[in-house]
Backbone of each chain as ProteinMPNN parsed JSONL, in Angstrom:
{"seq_chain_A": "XXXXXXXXXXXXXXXXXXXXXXXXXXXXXXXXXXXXXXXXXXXXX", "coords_chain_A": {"N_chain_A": [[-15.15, 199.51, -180.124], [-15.854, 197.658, -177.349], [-16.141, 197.953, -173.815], [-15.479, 195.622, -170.627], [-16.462, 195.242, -167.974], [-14.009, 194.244, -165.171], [-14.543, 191.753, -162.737], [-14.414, 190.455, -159.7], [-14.285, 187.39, -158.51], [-14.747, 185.413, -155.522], [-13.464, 182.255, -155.222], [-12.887, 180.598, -152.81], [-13.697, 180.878, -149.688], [-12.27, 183.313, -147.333], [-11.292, 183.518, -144.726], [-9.287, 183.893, -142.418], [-6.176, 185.942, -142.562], [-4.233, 185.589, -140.585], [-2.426, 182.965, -139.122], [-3.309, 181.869, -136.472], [-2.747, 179.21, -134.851], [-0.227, 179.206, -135.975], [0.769, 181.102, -134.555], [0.579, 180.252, -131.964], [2.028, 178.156, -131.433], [4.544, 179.185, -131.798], [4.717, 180.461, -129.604], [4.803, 178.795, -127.194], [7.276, 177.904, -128.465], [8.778, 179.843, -127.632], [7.974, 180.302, -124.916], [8.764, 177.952, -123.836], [11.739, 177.33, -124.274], [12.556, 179.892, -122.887], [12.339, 179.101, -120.538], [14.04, 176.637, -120.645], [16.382, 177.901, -121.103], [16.688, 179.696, -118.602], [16.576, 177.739, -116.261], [18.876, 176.246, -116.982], [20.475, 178.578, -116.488], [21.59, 179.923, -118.337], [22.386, 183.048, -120.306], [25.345, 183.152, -118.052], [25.488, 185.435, -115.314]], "CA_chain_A": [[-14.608, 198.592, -179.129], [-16.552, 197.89, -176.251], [-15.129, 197.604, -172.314], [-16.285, 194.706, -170.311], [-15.853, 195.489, -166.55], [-13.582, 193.252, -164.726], [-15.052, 191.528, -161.441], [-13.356, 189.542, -158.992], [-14.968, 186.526, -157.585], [-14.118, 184.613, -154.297], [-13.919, 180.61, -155.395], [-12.602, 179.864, -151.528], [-13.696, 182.564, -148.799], [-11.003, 183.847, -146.902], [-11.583, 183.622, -143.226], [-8.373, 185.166, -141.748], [-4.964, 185.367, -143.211], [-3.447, 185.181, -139.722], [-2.618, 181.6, -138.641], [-3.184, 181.192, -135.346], [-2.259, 177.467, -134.595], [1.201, 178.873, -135.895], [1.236, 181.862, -133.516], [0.467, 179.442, -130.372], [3.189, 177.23, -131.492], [5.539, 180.061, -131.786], [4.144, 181.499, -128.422], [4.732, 177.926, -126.679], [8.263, 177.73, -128.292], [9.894, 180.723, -127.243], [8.192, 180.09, -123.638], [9.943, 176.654, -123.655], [13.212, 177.835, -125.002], [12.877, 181.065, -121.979], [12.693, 177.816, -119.226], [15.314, 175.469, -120.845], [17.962, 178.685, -120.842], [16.84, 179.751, -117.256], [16.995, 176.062, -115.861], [20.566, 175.77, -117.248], [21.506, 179.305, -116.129], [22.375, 180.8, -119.149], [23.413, 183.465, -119.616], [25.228, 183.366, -116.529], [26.019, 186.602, -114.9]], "C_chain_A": [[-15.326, 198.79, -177.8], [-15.74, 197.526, -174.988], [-15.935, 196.485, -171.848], [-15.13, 195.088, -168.85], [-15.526, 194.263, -166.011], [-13.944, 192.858, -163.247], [-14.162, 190.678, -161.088], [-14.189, 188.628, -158.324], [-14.235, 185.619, -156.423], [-14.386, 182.871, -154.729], [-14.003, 179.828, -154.238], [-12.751, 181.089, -150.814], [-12.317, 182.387, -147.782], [-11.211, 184.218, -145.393], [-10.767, 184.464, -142.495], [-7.431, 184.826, -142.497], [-4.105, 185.216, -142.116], [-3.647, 183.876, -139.171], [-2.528, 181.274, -137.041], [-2.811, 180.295, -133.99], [-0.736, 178.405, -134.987], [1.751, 180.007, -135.049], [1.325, 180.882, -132.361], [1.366, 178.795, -130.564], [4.511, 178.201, -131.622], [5.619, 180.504, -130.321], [4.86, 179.924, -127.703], [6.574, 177.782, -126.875], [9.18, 178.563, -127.2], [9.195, 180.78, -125.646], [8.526, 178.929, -123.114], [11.227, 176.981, -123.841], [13.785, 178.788, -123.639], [12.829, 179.67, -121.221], [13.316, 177.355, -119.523], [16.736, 176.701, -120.118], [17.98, 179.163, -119.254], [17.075, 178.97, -116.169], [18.567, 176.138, -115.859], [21.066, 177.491, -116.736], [22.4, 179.779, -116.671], [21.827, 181.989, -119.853], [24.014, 183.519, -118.576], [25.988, 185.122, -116.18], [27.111, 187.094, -114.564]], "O_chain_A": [[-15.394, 199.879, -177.231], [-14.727, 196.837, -175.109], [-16.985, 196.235, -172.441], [-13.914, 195.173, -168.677], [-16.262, 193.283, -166.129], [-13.617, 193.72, -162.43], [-13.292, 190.18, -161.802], [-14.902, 189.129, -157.454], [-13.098, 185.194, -156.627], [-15.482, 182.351, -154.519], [-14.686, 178.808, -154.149], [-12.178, 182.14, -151.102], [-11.592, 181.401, -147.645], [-11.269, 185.407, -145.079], [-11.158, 185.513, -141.982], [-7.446, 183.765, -143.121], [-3.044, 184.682, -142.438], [-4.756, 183.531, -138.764], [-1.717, 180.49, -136.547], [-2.664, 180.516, -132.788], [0.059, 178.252, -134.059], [2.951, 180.034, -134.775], [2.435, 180.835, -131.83], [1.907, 178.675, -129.465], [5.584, 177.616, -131.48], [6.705, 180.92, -129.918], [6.058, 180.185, -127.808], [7.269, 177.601, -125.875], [9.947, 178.176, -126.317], [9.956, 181.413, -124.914], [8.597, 178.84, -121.889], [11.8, 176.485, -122.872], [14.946, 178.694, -123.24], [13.792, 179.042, -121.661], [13.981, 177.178, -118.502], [17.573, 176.555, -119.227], [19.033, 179.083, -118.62], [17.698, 179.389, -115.194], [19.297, 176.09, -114.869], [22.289, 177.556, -116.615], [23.52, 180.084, -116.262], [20.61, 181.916, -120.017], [23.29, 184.03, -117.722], [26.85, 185.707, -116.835], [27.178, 188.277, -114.232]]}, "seq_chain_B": "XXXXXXXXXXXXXXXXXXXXXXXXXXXXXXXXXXXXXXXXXXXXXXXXXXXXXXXXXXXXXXXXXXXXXXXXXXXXXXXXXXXXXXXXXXXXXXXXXXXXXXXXXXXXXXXXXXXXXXXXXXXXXXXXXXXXXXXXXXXXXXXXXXXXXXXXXXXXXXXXXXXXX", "coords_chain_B": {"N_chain_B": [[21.043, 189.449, -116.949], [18.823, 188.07, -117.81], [17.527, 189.495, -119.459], [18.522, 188.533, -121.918], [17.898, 186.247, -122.359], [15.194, 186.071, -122.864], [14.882, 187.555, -125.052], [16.657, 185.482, -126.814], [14.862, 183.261, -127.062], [11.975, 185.09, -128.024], [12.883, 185.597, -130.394], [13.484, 182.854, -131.41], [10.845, 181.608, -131.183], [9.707, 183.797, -132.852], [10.753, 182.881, -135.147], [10.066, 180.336, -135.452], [7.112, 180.744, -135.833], [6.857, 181.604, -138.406], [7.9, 179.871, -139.781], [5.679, 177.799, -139.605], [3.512, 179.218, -140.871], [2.427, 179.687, -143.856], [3.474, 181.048, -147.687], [3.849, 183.819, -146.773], [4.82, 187.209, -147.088], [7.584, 189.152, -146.122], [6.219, 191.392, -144.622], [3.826, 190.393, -143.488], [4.936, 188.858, -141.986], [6.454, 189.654, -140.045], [4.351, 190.795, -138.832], [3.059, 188.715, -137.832], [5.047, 187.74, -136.245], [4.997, 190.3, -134.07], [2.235, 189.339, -132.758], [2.894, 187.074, -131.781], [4.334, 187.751, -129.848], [2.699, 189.757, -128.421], [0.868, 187.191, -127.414], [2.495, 186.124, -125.845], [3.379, 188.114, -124.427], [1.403, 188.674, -122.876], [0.216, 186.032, -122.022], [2.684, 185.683, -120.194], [2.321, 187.93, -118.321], [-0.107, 187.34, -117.251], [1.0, 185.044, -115.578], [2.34, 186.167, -114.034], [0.271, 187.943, -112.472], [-0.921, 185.985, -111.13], [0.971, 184.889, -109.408], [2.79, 183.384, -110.194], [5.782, 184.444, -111.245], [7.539, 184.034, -114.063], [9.147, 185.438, -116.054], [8.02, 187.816, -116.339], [9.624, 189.68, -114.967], [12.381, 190.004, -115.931], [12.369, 191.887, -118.211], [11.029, 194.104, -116.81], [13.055, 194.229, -115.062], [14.557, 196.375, -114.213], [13.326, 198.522, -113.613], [12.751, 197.295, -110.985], [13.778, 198.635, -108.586], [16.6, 197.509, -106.745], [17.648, 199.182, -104.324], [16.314, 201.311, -102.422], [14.297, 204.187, -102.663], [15.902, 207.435, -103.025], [14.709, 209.447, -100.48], [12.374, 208.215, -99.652], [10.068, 207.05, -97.736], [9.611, 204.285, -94.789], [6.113, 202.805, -95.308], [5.041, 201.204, -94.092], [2.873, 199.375, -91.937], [1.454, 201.815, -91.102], [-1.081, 203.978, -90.781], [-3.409, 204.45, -93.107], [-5.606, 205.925, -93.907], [-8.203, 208.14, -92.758], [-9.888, 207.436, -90.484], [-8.738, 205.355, -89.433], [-6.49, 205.842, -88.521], [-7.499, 208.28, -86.777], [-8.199, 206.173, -84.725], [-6.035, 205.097, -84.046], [-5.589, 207.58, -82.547], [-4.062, 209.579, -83.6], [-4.009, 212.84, -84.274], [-6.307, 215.003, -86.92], [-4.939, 217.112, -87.786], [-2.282, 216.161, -87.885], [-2.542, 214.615, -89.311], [-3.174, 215.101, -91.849], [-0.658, 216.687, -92.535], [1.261, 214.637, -92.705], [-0.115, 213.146, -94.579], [0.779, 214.79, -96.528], [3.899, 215.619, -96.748], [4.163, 212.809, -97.296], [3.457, 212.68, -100.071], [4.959, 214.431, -101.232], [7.125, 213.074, -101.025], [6.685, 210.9, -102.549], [6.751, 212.45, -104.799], [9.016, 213.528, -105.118], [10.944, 210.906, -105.359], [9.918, 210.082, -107.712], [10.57, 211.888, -109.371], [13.878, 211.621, -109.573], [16.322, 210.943, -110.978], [17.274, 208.121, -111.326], [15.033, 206.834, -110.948], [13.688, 207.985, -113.44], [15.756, 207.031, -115.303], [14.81, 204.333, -115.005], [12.949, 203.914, -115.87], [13.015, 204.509, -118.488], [14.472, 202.0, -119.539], [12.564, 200.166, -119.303], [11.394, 200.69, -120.991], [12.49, 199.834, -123.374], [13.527, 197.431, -122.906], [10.798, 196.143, -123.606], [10.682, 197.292, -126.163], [12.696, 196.239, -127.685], [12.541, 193.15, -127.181], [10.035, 192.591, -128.595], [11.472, 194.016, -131.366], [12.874, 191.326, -131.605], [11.042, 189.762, -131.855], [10.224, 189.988, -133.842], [12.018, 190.127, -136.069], [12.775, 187.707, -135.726], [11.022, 186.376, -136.673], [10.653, 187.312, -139.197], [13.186, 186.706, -140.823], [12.495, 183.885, -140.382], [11.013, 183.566, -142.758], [9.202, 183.183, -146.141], [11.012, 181.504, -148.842], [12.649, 178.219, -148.048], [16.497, 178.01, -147.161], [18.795, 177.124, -149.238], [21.423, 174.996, -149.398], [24.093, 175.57, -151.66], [26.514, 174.775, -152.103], [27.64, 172.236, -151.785], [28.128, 169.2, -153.089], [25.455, 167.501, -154.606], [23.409, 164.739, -155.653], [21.441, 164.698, -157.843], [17.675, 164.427, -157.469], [15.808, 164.301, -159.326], [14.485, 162.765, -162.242], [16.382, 162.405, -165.142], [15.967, 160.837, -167.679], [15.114, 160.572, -170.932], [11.303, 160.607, -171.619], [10.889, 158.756, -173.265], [12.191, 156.658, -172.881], [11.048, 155.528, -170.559], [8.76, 154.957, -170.91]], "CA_chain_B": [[20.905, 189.133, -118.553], [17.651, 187.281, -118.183], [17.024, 189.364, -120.776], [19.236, 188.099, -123.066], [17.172, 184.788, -123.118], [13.979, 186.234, -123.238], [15.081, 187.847, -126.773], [16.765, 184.353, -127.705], [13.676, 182.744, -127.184], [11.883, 185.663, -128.526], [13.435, 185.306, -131.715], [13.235, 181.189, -132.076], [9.68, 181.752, -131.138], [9.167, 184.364, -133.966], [11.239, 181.783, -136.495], [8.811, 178.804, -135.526], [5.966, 181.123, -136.5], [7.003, 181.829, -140.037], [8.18, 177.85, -140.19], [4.544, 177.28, -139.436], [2.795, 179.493, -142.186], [2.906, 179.398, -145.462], [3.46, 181.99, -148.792], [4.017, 185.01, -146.197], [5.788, 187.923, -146.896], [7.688, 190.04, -144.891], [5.348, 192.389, -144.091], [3.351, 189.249, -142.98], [5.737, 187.464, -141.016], [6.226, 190.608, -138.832], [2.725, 191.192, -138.166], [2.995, 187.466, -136.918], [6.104, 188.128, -134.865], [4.34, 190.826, -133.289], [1.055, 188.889, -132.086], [2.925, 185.775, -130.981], [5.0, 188.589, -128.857], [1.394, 189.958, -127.93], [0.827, 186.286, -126.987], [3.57, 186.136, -124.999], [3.33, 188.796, -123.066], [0.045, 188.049, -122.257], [0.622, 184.567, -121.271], [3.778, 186.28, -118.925], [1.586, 189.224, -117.334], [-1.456, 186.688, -116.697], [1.743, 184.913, -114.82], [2.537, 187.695, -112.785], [-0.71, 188.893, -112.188], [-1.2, 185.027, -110.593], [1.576, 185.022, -108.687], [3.923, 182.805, -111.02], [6.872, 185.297, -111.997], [8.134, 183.304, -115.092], [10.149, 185.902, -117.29], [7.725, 189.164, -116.908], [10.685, 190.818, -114.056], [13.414, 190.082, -116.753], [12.303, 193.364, -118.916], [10.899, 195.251, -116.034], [14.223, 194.122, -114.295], [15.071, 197.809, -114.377], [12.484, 199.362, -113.212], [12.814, 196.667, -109.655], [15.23, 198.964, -107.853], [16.637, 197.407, -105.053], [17.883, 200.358, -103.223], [14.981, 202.297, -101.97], [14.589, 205.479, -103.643], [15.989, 208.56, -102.022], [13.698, 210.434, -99.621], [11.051, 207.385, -99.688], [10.285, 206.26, -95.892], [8.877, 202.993, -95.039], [5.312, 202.914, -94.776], [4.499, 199.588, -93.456], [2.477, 199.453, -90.49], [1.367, 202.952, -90.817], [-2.031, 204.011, -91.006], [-2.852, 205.487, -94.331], [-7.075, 206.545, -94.078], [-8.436, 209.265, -91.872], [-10.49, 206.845, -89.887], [-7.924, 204.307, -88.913], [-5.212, 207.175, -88.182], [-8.067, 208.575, -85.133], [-8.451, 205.343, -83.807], [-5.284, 205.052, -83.713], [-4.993, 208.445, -81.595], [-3.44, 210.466, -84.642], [-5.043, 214.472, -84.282], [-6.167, 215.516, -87.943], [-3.821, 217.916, -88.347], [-0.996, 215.445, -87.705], [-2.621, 213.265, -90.263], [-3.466, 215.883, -92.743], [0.765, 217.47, -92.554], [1.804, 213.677, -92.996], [-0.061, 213.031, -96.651], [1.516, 216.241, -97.755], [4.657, 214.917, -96.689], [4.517, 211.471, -98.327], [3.204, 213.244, -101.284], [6.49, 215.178, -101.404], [8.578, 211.992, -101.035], [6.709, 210.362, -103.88], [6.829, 212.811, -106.009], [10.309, 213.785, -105.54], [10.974, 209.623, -105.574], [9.719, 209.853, -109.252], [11.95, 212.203, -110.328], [14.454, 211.003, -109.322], [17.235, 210.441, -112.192], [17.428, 206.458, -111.101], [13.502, 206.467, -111.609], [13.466, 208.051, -115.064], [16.173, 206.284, -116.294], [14.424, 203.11, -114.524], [11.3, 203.829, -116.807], [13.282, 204.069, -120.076], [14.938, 201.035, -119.615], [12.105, 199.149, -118.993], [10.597, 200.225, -122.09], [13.332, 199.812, -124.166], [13.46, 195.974, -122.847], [9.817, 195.355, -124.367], [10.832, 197.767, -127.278], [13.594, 195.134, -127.956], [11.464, 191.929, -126.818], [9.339, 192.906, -129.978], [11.835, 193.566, -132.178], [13.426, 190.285, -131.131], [9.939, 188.591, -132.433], [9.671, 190.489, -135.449], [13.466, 190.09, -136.848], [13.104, 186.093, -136.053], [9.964, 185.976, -137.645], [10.919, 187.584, -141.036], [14.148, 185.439, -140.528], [11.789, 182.882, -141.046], [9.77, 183.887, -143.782], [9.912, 183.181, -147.289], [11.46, 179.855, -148.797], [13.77, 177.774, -147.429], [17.199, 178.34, -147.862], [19.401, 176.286, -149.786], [23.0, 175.48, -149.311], [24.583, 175.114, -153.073], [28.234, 175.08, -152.274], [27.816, 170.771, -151.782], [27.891, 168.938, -154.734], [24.203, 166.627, -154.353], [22.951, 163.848, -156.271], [20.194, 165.266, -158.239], [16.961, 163.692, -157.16], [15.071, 164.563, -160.503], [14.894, 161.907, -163.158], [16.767, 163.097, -166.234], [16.22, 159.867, -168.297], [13.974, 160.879, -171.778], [10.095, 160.162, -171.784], [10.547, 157.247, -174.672], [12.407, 154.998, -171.969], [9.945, 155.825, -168.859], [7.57, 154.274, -171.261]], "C_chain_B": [[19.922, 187.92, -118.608], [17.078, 187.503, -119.405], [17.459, 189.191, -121.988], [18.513, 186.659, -123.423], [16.264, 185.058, -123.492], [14.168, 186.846, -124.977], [15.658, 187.021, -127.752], [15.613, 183.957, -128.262], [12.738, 183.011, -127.617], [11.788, 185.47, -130.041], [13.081, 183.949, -131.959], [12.144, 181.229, -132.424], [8.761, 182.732, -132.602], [9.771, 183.635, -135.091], [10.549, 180.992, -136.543], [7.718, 179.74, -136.076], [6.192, 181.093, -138.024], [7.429, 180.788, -140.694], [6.939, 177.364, -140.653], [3.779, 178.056, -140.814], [3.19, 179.558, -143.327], [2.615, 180.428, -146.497], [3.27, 183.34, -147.472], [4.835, 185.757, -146.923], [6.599, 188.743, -145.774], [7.031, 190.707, -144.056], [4.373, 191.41, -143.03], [3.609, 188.453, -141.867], [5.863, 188.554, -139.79], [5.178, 190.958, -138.316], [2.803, 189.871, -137.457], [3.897, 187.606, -135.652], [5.296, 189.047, -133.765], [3.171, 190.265, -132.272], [1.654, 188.278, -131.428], [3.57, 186.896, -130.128], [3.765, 189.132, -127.614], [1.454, 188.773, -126.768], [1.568, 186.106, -125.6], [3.53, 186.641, -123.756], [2.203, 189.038, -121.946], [-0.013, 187.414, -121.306], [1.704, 184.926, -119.56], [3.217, 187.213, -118.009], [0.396, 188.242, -116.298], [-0.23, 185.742, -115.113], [2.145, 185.259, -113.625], [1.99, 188.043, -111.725], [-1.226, 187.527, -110.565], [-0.162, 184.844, -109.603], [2.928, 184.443, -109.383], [4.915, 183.941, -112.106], [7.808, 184.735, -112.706], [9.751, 184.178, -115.631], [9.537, 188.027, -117.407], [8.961, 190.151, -116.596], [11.8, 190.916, -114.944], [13.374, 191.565, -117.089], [11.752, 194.093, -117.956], [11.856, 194.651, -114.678], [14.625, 195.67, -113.999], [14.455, 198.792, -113.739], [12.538, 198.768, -111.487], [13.976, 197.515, -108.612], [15.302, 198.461, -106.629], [16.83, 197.859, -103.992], [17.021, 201.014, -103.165], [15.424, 203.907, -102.778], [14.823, 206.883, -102.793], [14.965, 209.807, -101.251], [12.679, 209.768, -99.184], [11.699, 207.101, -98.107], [9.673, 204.987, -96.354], [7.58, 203.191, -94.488], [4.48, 202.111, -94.283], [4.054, 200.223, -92.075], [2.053, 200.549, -90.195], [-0.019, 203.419, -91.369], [-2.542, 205.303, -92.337], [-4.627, 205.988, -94.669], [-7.224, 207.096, -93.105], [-8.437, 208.312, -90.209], [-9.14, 205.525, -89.037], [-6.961, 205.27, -88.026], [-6.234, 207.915, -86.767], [-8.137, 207.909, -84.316], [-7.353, 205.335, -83.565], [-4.556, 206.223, -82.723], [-4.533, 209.441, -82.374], [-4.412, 211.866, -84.897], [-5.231, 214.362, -86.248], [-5.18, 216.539, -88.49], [-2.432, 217.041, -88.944], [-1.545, 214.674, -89.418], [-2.336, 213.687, -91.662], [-1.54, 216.362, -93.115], [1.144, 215.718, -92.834], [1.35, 213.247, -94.147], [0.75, 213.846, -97.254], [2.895, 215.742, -97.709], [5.539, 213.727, -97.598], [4.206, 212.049, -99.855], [4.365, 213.703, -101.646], [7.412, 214.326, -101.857], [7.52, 211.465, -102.44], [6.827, 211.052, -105.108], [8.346, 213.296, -106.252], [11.55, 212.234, -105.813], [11.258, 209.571, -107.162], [10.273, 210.589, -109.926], [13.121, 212.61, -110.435], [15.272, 210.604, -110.982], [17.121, 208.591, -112.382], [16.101, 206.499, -111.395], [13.133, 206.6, -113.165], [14.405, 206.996, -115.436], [15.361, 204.4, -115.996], [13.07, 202.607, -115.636], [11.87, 203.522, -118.317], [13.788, 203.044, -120.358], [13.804, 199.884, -120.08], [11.52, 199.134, -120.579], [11.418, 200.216, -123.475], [13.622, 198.148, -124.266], [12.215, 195.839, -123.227], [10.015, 196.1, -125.792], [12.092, 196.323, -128.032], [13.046, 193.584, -127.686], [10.609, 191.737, -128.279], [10.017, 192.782, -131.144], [12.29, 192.517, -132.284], [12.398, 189.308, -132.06], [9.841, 189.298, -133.968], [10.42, 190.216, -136.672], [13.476, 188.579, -136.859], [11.776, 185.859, -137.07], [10.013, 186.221, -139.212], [12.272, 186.918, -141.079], [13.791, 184.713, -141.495], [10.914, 182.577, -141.967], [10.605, 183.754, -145.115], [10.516, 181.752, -147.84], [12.566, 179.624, -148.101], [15.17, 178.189, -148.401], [18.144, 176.895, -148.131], [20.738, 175.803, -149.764], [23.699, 174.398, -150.66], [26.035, 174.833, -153.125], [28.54, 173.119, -152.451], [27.572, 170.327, -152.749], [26.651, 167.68, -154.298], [23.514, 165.889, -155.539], [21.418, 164.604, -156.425], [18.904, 164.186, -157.893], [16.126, 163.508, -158.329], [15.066, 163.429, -161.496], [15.168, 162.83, -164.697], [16.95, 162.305, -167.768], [15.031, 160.523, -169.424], [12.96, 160.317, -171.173], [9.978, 158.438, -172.515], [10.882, 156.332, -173.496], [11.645, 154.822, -170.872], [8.719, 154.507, -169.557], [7.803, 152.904, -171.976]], "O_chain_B": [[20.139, 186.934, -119.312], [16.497, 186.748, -120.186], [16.907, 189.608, -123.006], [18.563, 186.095, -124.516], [15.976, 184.523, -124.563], [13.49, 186.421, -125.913], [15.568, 187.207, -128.965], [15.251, 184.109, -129.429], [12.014, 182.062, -127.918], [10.777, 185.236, -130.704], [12.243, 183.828, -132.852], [11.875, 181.019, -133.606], [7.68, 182.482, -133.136], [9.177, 183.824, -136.153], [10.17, 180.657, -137.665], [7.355, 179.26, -137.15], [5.466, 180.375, -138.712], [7.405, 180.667, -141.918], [6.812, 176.711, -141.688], [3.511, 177.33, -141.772], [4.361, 179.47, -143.695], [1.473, 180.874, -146.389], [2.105, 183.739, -147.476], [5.707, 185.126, -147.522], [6.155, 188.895, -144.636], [7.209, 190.652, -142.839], [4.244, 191.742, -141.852], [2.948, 187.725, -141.127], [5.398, 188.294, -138.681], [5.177, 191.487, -137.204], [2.558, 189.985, -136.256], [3.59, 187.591, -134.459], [4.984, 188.553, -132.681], [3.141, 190.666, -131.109], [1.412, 188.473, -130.237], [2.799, 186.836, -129.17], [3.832, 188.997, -126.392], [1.851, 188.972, -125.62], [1.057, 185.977, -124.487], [3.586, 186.174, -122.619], [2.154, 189.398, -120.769], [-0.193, 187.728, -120.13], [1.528, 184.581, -118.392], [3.688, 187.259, -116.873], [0.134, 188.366, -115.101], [-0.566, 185.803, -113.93], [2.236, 184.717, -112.524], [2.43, 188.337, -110.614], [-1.655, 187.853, -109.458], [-0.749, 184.508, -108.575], [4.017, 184.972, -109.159], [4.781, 184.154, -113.311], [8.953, 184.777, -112.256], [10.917, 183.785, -115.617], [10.037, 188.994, -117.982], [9.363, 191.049, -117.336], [12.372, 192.001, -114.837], [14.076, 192.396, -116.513], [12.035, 195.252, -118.26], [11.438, 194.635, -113.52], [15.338, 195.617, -112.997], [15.008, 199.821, -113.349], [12.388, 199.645, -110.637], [14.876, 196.939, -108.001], [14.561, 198.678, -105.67], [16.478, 197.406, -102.903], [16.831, 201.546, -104.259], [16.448, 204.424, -103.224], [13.981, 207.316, -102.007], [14.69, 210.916, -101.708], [11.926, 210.335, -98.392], [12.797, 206.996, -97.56], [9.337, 204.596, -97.472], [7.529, 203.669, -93.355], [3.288, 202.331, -94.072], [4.544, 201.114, -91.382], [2.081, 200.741, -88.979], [-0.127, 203.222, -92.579], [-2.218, 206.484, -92.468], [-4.821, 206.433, -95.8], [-6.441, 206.754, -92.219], [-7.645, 208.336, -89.266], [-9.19, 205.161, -87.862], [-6.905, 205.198, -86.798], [-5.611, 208.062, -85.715], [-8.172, 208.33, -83.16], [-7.297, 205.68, -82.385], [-3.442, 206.094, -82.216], [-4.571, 210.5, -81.748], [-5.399, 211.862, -85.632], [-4.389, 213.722, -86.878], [-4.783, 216.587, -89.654], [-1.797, 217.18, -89.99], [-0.833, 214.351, -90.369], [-1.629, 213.098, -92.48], [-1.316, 216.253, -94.321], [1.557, 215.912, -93.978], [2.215, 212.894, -94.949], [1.337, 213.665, -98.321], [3.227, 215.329, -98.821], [6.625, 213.626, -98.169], [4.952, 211.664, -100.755], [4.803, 213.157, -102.658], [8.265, 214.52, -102.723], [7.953, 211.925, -103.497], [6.968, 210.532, -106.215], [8.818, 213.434, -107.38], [12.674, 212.363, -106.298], [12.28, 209.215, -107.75], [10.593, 210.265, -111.07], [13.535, 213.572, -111.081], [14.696, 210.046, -111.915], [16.919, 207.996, -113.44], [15.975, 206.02, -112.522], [12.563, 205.797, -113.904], [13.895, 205.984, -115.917], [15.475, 203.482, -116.808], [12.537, 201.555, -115.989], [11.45, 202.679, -119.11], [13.729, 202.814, -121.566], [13.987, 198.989, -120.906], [11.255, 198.139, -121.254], [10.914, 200.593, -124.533], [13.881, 197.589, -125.331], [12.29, 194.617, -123.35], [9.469, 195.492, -126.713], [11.783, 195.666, -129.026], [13.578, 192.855, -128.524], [10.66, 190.683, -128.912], [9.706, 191.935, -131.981], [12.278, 192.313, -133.498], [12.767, 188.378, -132.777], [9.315, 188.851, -134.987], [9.995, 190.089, -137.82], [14.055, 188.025, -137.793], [11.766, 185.179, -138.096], [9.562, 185.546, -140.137], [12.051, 186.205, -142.057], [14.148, 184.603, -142.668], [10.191, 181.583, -142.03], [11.793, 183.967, -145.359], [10.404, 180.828, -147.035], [13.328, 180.462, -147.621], [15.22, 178.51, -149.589], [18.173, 175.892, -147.418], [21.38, 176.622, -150.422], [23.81, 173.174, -150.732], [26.638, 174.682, -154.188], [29.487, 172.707, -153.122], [26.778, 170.905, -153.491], [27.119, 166.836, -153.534], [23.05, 166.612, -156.421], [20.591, 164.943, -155.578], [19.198, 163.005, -158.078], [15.633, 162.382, -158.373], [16.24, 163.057, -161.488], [14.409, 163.655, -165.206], [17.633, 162.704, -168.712], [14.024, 160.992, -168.892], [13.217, 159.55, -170.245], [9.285, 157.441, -172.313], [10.132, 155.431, -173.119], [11.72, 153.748, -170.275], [8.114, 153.59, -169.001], [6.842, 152.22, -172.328]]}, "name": "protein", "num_of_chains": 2, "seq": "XXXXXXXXXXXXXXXXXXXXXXXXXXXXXXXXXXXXXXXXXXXXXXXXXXXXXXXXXXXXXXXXXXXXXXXXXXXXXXXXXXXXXXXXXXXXXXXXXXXXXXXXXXXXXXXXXXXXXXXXXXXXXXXXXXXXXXXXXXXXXXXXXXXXXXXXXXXXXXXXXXXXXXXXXXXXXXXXXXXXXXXXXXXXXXXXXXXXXXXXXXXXXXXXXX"}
């Protein structure tokens, strides 16, 4: 019985696995979200 | 409790990230939380640094004491290089016994109980700021969730093949 070494090939390269575009849109919410609640004064103290 | 929004917002902000990508895991979605937090604080320091104080003073709210710190003088208006301090008439000696002085007050300033605890606070508000992005972000990770308790008109067609055709 013979072995046959297993390789791995790339069909699509793999640039980054972090998305970017959905950090900046995360980054954009939660500094919209921090001005809406400070605007309105909530929490209030 | 500014900083109670900044860790709402925080959080939404790390849920929209993990909305936005796709097949994450946990491990994944917190590494995202983290950057957009990165992001964040970035975006808020560059703020700061410009003069626009958005949200950075929230978490180093703590560290802003408004009562002067015990033993600190005021040193406005007071000449603080050799050269300025002669013109101004000030002997070297005098000048030389007045660093040592302020040296004294700042260092006994800093430790100062209200200063330490002023320091752990502060970093306990970006220690919490973080987790804030990390806990909404794995939140948001993973499939959607489903709510089975409603009874819903199946959308599926469940009619055999023979009559389709």
């Amino acid at each position: 019985m013979t072995t046959v070494p297993v390789t791995v090939r790339e069909e699509l390269p793999v640039r980054s696995r972090v998305s970017f575009a959905a950090i900046i849109a995360g980054a954009v919410v939660a500094l919209a979200v921090y001005l809406l609640l400070s605007l309105l004064g909530w929490p209030s103290n | 409790m500014a900083v109670a929004s900044l860790l709402i917002s925080l959080f939404l902000g790390g849920f929209t990230v993990s909305q936005c990508t796709i097949g994450e895991t946990g491990g994944e979605a917190a590494v995202h939380g983290i950057i957009m937090w990165g992001v964040v604080f970035a975006f808020l320091l560059w703020l700061t640094t410009t003069g626009m104080s958005l949200g950075f003073n929230a978490v180093m709210s703590a560290a802003s004491v408004t009562n002067p710190m015990p033993g600190a003088s005021d040193t406005s208006g007071v000449a603080t290089d050799k050269t300025t301090a002669r013109q101004e008439g000030e002997s070297d000696a005098a000048y030389t016994q007045r660093l040592g002085t302020a040296g004294a007050q700042v260092r006994s300033a800093a430790e100062s109980p209200r200063a330490i605890s002023a320091a752990w606070w502060t970093f306990a508000g970006v220690l919490f700021s973080m987790l804030a992005a990390m806990v909404g972000a794995v939140c948001g990770s993973g499939p959607s969730q489903v709510v089975a308790g409603f009874p819903v008109r199946s959308r599926s067609s469940c009619r055999p093949a023979a009559e389709l055709w």
